[in-house]
N, C-alpha and C positions, 0 to 999 in steps of 0.2 A: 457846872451850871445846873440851878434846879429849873423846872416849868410847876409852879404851886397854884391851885386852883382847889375850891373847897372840897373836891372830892378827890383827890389826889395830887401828888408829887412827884416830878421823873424826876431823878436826879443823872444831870450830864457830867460822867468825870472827864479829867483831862484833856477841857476845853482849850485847845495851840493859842495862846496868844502872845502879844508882845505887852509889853509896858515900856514909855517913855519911861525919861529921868524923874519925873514927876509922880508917875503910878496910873499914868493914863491907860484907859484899857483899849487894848488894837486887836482884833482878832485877828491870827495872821491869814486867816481865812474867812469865809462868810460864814456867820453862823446859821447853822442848821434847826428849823424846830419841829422836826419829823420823830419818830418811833414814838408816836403818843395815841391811843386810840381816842381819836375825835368824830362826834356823831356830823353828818350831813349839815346842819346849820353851823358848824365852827363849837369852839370852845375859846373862853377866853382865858389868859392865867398869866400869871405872873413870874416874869424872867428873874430868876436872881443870879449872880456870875459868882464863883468862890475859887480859887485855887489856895495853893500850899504855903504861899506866904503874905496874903490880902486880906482883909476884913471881906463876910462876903457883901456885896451890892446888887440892891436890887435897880432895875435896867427899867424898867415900869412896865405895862403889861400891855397884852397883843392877842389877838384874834387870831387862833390856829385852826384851818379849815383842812380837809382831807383831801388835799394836796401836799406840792412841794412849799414848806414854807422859809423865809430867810428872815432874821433880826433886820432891821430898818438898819440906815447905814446911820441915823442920827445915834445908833447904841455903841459908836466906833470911838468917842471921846470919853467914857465916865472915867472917872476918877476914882481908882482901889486904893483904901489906905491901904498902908502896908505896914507887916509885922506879927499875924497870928503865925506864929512857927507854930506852936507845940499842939496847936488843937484841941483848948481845951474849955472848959466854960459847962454853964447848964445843960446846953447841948451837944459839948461835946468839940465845939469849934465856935470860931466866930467871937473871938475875944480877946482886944491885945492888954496884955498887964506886964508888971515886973519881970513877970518870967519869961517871956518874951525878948524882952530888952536882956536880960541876963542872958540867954543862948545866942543872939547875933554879938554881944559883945567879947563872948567866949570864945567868938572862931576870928574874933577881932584881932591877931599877934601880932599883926605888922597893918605899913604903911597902905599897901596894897597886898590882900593876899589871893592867889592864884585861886576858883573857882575847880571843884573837882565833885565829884559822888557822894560823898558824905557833908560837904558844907553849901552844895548851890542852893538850894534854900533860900540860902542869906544873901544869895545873890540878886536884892531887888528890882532893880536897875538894869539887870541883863545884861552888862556890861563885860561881863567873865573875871571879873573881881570884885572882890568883897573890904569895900574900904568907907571913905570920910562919907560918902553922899549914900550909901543904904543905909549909915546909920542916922544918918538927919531924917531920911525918908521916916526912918520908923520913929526917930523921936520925936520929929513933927506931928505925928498923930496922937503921941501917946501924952493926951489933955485930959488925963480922968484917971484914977487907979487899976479902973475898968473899961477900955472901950467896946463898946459892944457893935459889932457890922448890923447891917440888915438882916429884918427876918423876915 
């Protein structure tokens, strides 16, 4: 998760969430918008959410004051395409193409294959298997040569 605001960018890793079957995004906790230095009247900036296998999404933006702050619970539905495995693009991430599609259907051998260390990645869905519905997931999205997530 970034907080992006003209003068600056936190970037949050390894923001715990869930995804439906869909790629809906579920924090499995509440999200947090603290370690940010914010002057007395607030700051305001803009949420974006990215992990390891979603286009990233921006969540839309919020007023963070120097206190304890939490993401609205309306940020508990958006929608992550799914499918940037390789992180790669202009910046670096944020972009699902060919190649993409070509590494989840590499780890594709069977009907259902067992989820482990080297392939969950491709495990969209969170299901602990990597089978018929992460790859719809990702080919549902993949409408362009290039899709580009939010910036």
């Amino acid at each position: 998760m970034s907080l992006k605001t003209d003068q600056t960018t936190k970037v949050y890793q390894n923001i715990p969430f869930q995804s439906d079957s869909n790629g809906v995004f579920i924090p499995s906790s509440p999200v947090s918008l603290n370690d940010l230095p914010v002057p007395p009247a607030g700051l305001t900036v803009d949420v974006l959410v990215k992990d390891n296998n979603h286009l990233q999404k921006k969540l839309g933006n919020i007023n963070i004051l120097p206190a304890d702050n939490s993401a609205p619970s309306s940020w508990n539905s958006f929608y992550l395409k799914a499918g940037d495995f390789n992180n790669e693009g202009e910046t670096g991430y944020n972009v699902l193409n060919i190649d993409d599609i070509a590494k989840i259907l590499s780890v594709y051998t069977a009907l259902n294959v067992p989820v482990n260390t080297s392939n969950q990645i491709y495990d969209v869905n969170l299901d602990n298997s990597i089978n018929i519905d992460d790859i719809a997931l990702v080919l549902a999205n993949y409408t362009a040569l290039n899709v580009e997530g939010d910036k």
